[in-house]
DSSP file (Angstrom, degrees, kcal/mol; ACC not computed):
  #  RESIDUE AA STRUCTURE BP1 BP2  ACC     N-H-->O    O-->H-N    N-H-->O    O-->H-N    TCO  KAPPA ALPHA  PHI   PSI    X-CA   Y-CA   Z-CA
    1    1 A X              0   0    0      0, 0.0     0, 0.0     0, 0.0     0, 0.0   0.000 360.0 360.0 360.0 -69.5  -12.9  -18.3   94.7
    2    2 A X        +     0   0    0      2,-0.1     2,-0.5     0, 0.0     0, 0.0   0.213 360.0  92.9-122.4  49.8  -16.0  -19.8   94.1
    3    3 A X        -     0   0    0      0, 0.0     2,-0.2     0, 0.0     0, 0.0  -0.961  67.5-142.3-109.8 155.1  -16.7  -18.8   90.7
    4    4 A X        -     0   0    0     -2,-0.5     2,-0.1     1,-0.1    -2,-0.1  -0.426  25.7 -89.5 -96.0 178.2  -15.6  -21.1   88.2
    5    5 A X        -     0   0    0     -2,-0.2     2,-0.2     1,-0.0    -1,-0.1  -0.548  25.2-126.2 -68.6 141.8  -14.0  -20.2   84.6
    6    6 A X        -     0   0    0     -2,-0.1     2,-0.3     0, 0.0    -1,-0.0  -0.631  21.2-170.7  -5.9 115.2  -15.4  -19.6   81.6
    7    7 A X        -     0   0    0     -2,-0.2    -2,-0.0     0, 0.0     0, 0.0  -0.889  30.3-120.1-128.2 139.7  -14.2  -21.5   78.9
    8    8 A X        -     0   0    0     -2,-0.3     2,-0.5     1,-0.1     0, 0.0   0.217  39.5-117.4 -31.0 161.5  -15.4  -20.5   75.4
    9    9 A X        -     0   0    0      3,-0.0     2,-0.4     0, 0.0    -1,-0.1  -0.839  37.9 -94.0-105.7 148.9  -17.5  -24.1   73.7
   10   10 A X        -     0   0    0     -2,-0.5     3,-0.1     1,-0.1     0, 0.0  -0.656  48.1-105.9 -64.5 117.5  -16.0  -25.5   70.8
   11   11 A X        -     0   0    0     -2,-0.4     2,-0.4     1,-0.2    -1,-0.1   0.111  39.0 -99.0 -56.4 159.0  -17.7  -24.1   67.3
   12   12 A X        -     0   0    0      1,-0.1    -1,-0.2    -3,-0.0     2,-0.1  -0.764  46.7 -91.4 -91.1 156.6  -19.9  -26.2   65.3
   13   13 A X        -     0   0    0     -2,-0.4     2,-0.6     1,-0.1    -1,-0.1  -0.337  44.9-116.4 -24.3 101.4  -18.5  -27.8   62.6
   14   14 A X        -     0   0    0     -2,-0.1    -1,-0.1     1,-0.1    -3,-0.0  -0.477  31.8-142.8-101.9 100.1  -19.0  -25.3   59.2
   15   15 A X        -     0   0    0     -2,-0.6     3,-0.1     1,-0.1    -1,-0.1  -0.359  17.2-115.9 -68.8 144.5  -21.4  -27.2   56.4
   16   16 A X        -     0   0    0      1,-0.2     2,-0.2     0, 0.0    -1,-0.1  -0.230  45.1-120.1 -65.1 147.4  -20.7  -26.8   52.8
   17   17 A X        -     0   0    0      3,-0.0     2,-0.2     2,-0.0    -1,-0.2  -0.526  26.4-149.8 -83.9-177.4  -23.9  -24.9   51.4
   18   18 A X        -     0   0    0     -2,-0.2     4,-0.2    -3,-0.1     3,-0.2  -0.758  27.4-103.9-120.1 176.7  -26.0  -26.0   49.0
   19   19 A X  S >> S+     0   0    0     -2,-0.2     3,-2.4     1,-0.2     4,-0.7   0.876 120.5  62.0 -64.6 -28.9  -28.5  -24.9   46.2
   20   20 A X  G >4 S+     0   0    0      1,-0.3     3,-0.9     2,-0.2     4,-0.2   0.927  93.4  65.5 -63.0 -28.1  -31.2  -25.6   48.3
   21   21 A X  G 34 S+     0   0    0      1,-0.2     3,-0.4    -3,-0.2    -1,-0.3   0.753 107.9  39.3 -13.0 -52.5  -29.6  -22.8   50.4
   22   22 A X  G <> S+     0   0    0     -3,-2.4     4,-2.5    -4,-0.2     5,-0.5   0.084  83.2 104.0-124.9  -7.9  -30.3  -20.1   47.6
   23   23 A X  H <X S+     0   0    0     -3,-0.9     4,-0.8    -4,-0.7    -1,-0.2   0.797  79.1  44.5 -90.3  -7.5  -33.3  -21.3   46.8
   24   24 A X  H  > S+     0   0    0     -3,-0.4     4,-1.6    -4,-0.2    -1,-0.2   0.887 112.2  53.3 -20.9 -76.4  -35.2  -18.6   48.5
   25   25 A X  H >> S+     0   0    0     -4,-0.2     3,-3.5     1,-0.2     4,-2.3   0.924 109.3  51.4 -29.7 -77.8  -32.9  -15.9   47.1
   26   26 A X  H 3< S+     0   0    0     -4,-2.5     4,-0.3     1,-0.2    -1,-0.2   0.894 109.2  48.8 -59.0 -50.2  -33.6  -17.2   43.7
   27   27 A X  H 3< S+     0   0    0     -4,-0.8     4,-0.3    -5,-0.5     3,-0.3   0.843 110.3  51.3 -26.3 -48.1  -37.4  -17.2   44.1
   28   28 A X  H XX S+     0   0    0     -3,-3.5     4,-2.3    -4,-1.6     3,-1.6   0.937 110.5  45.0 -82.6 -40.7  -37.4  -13.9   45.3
   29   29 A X  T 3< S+     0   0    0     -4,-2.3    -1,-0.2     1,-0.3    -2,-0.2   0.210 114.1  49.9 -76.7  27.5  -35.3  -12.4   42.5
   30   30 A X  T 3> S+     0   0    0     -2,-0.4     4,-0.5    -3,-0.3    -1,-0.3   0.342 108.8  53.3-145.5 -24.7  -37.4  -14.4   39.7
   31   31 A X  H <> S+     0   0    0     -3,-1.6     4,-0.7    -4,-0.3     5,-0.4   0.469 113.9  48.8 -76.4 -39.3  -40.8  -13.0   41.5
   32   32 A X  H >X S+     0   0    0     -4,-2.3     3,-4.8     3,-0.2     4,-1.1   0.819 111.5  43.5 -71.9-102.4  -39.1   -9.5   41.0
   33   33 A X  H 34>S+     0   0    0      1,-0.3     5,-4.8     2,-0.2     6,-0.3   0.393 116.3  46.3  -5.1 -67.6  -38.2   -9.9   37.6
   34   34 A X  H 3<5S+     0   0    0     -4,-0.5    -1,-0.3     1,-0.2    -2,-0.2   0.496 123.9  32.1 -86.6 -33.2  -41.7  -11.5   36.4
   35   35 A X  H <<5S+     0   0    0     -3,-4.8     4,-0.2    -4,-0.7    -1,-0.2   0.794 133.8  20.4-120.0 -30.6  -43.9   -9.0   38.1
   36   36 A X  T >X5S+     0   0    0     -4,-1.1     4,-1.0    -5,-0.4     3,-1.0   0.910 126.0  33.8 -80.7 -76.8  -41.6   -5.4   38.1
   37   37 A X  H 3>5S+     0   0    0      1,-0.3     4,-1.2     2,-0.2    -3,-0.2   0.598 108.3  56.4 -46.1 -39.6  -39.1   -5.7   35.5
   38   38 A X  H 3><S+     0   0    0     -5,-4.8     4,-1.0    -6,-0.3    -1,-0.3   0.723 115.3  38.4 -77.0 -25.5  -40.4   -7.5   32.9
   39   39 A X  H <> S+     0   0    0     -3,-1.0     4,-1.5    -6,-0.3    -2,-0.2   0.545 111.9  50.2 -63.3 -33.5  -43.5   -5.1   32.5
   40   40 A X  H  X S+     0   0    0     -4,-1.0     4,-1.2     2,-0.2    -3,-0.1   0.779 109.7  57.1 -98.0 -30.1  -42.2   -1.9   33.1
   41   41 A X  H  X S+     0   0    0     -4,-1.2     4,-2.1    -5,-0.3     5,-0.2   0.911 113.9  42.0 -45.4 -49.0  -39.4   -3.2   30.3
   42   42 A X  H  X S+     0   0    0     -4,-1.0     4,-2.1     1,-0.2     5,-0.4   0.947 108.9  55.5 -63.2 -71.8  -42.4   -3.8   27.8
   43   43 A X  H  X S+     0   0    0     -4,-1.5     4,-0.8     1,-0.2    -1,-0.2   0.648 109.6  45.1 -61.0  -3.7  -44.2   -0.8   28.5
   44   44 A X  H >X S+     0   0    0     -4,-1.2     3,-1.7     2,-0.1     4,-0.7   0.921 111.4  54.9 -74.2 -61.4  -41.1    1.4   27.7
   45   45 A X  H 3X S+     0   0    0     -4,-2.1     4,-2.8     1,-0.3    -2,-0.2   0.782 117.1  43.0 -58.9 -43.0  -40.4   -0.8   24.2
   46   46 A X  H 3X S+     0   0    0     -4,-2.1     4,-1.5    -5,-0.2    -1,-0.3   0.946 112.1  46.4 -75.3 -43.0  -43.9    0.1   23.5
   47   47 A X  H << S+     0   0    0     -3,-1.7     4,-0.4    -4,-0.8    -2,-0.2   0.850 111.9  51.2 -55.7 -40.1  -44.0    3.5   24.4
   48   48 A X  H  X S+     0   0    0     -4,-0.7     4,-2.1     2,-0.2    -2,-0.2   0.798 106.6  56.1 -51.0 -43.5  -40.9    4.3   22.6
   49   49 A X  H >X S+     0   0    0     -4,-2.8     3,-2.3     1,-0.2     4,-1.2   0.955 111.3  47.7 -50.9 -69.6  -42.3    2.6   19.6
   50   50 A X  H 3< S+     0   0    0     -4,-1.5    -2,-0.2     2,-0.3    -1,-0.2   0.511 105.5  48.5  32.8 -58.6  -45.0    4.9   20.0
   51   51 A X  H 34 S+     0   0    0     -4,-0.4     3,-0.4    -5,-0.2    -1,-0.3   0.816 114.2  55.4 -86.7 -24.1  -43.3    8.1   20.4
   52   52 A X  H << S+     0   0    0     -3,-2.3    -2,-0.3    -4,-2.1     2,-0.3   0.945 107.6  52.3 -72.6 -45.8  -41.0    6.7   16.8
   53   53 A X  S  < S+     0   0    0     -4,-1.2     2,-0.7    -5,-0.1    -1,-0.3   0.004  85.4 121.5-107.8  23.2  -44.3    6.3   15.0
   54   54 A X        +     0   0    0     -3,-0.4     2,-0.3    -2,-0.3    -3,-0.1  -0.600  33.7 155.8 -96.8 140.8  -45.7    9.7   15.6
   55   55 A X    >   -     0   0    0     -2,-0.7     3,-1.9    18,-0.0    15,-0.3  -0.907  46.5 -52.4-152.8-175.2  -46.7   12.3   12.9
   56   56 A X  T 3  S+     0   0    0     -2,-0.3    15,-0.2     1,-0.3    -1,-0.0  -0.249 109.5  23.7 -69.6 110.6  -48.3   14.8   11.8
   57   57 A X  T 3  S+     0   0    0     13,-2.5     2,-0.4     1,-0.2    -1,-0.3  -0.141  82.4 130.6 122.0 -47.5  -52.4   14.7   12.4
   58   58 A X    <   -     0   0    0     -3,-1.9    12,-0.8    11,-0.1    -1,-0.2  -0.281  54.8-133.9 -71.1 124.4  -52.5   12.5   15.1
   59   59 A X        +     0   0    0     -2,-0.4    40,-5.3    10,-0.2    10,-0.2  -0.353  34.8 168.4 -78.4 135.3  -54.5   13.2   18.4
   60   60 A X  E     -A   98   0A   0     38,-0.2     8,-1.9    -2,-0.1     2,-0.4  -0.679  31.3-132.3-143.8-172.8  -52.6   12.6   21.2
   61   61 A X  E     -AB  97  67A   0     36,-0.9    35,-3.6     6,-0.2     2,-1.0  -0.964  32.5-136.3-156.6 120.3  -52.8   13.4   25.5
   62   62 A X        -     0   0    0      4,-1.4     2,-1.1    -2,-0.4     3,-0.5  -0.698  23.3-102.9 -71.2  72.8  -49.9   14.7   27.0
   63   63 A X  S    S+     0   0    0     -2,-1.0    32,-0.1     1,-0.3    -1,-0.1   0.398 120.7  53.5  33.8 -70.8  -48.3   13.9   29.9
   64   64 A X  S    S-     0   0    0     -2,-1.1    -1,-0.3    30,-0.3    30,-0.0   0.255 128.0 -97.5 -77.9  15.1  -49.7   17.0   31.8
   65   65 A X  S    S+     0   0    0     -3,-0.5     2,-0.2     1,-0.2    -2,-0.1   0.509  74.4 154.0  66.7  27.7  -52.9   15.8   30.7
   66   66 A X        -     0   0    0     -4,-0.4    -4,-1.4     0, 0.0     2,-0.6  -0.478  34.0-146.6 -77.0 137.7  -53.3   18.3   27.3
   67   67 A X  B     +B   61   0A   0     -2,-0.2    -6,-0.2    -6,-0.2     2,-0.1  -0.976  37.7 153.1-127.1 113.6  -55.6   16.7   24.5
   68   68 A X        -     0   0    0     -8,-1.9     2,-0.2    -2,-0.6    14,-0.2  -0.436  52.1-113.1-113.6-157.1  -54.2   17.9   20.9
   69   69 A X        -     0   0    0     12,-0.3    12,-1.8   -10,-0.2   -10,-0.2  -0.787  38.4-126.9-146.0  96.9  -53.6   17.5   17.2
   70   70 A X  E     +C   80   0B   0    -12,-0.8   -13,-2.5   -15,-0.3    10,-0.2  -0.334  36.7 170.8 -53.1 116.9  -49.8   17.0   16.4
   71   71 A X  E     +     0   0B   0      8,-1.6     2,-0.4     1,-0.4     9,-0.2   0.429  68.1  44.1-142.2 -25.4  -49.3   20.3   13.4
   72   72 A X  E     -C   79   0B   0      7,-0.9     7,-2.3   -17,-0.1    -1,-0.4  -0.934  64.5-157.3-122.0 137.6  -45.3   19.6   13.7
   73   73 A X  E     +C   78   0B   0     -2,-0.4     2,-0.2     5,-0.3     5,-0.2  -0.751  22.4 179.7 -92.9 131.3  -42.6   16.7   13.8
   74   74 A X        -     0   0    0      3,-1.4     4,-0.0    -2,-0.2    -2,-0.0  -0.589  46.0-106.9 -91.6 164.0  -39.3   17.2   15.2
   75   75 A X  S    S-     0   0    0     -2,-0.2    -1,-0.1     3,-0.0    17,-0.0   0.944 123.2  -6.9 -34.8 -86.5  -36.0   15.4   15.9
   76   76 A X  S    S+     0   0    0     -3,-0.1    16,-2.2    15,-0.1     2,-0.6   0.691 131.6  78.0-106.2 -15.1  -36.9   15.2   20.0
   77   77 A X  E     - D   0  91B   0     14,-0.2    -3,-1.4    15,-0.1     2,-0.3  -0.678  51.5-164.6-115.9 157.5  -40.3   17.7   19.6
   78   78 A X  E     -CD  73  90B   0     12,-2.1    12,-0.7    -2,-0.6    -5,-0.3  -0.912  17.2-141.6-110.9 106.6  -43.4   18.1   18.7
   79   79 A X  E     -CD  72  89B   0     -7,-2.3    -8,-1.6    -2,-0.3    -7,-0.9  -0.514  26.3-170.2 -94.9 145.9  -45.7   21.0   18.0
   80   80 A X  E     -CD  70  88B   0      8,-1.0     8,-2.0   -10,-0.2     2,-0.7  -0.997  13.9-146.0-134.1 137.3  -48.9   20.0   19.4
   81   81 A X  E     + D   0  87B   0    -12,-1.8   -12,-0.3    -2,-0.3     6,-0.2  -0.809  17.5 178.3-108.9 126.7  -52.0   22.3   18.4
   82   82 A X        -     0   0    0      4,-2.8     2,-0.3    -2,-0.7    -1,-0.2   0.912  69.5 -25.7 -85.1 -57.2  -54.7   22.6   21.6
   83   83 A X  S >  S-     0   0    0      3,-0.4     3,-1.6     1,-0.0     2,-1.0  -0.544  99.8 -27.8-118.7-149.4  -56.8   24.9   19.7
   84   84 A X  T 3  S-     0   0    0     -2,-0.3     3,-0.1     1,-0.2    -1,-0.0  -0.482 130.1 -14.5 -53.9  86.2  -57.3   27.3   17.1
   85   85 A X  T 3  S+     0   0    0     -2,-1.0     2,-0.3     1,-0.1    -1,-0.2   0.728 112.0 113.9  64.7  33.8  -54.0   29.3   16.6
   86   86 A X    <   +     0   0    0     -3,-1.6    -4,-2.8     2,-0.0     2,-0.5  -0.633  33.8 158.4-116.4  69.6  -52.7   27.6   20.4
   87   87 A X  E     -D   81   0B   0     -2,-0.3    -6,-0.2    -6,-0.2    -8,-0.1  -0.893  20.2-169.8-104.5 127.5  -49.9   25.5   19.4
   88   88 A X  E     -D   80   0B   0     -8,-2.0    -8,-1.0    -2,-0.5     2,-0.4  -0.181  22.4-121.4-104.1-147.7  -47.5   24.8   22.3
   89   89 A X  E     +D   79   0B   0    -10,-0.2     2,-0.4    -2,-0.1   -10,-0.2  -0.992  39.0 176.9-149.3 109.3  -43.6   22.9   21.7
   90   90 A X  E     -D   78   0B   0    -12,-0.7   -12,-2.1    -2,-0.4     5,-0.1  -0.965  38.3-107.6-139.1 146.5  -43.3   19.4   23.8
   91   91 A X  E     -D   77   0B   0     -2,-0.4   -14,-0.2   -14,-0.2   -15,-0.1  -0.254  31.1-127.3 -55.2 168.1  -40.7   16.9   24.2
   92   92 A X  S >  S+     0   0    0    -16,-2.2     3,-0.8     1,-0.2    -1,-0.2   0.781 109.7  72.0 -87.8 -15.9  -42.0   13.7   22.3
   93   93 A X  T 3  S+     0   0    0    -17,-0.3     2,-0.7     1,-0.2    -1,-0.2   0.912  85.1  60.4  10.8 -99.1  -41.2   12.2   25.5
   94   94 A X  T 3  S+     0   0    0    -32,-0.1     2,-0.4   -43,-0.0   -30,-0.3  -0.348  73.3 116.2 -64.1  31.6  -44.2   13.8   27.2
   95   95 A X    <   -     0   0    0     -3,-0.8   -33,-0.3    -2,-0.7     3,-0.1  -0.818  45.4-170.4 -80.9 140.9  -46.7   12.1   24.8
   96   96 A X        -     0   0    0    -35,-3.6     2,-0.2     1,-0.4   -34,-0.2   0.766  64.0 -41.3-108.4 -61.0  -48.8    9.8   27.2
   97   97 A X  E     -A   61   0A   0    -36,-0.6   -36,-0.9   -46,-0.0    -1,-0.4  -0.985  59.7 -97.8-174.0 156.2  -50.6    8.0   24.2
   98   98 A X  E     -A   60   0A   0     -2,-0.2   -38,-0.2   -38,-0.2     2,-0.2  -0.805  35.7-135.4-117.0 164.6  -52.1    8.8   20.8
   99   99 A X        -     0   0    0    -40,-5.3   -40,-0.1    -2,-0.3     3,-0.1  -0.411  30.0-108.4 -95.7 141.7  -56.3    9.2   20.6
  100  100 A X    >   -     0   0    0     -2,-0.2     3,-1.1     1,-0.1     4,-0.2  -0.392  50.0 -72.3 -77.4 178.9  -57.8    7.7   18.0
  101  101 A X  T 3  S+     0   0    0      1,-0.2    -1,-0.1     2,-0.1   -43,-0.1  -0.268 120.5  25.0 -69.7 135.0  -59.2    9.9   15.0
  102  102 A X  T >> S+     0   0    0     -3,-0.1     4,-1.4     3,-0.0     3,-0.9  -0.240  90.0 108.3 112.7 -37.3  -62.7   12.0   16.1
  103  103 A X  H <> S+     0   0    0     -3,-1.1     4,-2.2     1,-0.2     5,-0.2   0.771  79.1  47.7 -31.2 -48.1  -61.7   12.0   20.0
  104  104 A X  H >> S+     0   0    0      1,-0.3     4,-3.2     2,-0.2     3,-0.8   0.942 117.1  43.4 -61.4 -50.9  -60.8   15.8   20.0
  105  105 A X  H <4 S+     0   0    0     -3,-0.9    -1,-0.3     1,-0.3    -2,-0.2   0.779 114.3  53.3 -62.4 -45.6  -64.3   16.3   18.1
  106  106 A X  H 3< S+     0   0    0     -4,-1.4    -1,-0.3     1,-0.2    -2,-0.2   0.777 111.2  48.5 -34.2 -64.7  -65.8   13.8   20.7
  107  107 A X  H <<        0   0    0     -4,-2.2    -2,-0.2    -3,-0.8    -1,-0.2   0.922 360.0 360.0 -47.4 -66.5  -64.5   15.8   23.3
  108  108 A X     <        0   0    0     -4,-3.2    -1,-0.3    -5,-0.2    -2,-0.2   0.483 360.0 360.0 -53.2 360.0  -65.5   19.1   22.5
């Protein structure tokens, strides 16, 4: 009795978008790109180059942090010698980066 009705309001009107819409969106995924993608994309192309150019001699750092002398070439392995009759078997993968020549000597 003396409440009145409801009645739903009439929607607003539905505007076409625009670019300017998107232009966030596009910002963000262009901020992505430029500072994740594009970097981590290089630094595989390089690493893989890297892991293609490896041979026999070269002192190299492992993954698990192991400092060798590369004593066999494989297909997908490597034999990598840590010392004197210690040679272990590693994917070529698991090369972190090769040492230049004298490091091991350096090291020791």
């Amino acid at each position: 009795m003396f409440i009145s009705n409801a009645y739903a309001e009439a929607a607003a009107p539905v505007q076409g978008g625009s670019i300017l819409d998107f232009l966030p969106l596009i910002a963000l995924v262009a901020v992505f790109y430029f500072l994740v993608l594009r970097p981590q994309s290089k630094r595989a192309k390089e690493h893989k180059n890297m892991v293609e150019a490896l041979q026999r001699g070269d002192e190299v750092v492992t993954t698990g942090g192991e400092v060798g002398r590369i004593s066999k070439v494989y297909e997908q392995y490597v034999g990598v010698e840590l010392a004197e009759n210690i040679e272990v078997t590693v994917q070529k993968t698991a090369i972190q980066s090769v040492l230049p020549k004298g490091t091991i000597k350096s090291i020791k």
